[in-house]
N, C-alpha and C positions, 0 to 999 in steps of 0.2 A: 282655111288652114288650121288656126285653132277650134274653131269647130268639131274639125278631125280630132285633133290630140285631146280635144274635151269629152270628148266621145270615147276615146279610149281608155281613156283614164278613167272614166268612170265604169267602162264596161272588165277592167281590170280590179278597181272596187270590189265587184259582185264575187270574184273568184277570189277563194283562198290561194294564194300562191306565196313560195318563200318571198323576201326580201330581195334575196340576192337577183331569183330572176326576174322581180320587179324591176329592181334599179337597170339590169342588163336592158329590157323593153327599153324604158325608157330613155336611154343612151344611145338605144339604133334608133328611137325615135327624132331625136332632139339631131345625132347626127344627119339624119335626113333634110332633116328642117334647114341646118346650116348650107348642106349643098343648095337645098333648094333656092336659098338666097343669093347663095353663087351664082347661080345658071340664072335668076333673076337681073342680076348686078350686071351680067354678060350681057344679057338681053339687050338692058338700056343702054349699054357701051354702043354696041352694033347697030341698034337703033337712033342713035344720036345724040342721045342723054346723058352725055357725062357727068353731069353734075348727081342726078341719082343715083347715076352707077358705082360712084364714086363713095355714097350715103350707105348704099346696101353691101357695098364691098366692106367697109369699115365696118358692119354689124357680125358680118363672118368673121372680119378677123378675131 
């Protein structure tokens, strides 16, 4: 996963682009991330795991 956003960020680097739709990228970015962590946290709930569930939830919020 940061792999990914390391990847992009650097592939955003190379291009001249304003600020402003840098910062935007990076805010659909990062939102993403956050759900992803939800749908993780869900995972472990339904899985059995609450106690991670519980770890990964707290990092969404």
């Amino acid at each position: 996963m940061f792999a990914l956003f390391q990847t992009i960020a650097a592939s955003l680097g190379y291009v001249n682009l304003s600020a402003t739709i840098k910062s935007r990228v990076y805010t659909i970015l990062a939102t993403g991330g956050n759900f992803y962590l939800l749908y993780v946290s869900y995972r472990f709930f339904r899985n059995g795991f609450p106690g991670r569930g519980v770890c990964l939830f707290w990092l969404f919020w």
